[in-house]
N, C-alpha and C positions, 0 to 999 in steps of 0.2 A: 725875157724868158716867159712863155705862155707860164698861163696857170696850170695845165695841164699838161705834163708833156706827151709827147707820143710814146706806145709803148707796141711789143712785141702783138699784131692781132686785132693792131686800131686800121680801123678803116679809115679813106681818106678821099672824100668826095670834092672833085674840079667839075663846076658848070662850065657847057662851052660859052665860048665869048658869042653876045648875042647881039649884032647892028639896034644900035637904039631906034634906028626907026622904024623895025621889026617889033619893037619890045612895045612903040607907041603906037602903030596898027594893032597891035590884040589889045593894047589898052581899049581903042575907041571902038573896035568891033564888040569887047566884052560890056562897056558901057549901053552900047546900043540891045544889044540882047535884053541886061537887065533891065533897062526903059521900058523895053516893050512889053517885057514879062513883069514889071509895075501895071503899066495902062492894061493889059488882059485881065491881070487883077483886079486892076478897080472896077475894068465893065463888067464884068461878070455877079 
């Protein structure tokens, strides 16, 4: 039994199903963004 149960007005949010190697390309694309936006940092 949840802790909460659902009631009359609850919202109920489903992500869609997303290919893991979709989820691991914006992993290594967002990695690489923030790299580069470190090293702009430090040279500056």
């Amino acid at each position: 039994m949840p802790k909460h149960p659902l009631r009359a007005g609850d919202q109920i949010l489903v992500l869609p199903k997303v290919d893991a190697k979709i989820m691991q390309s914006i992993k290594d694309v967002t990695q690489i963004i923030y790299q580069i936006a470190i090293a702009a940092n430090v040279a500056t």
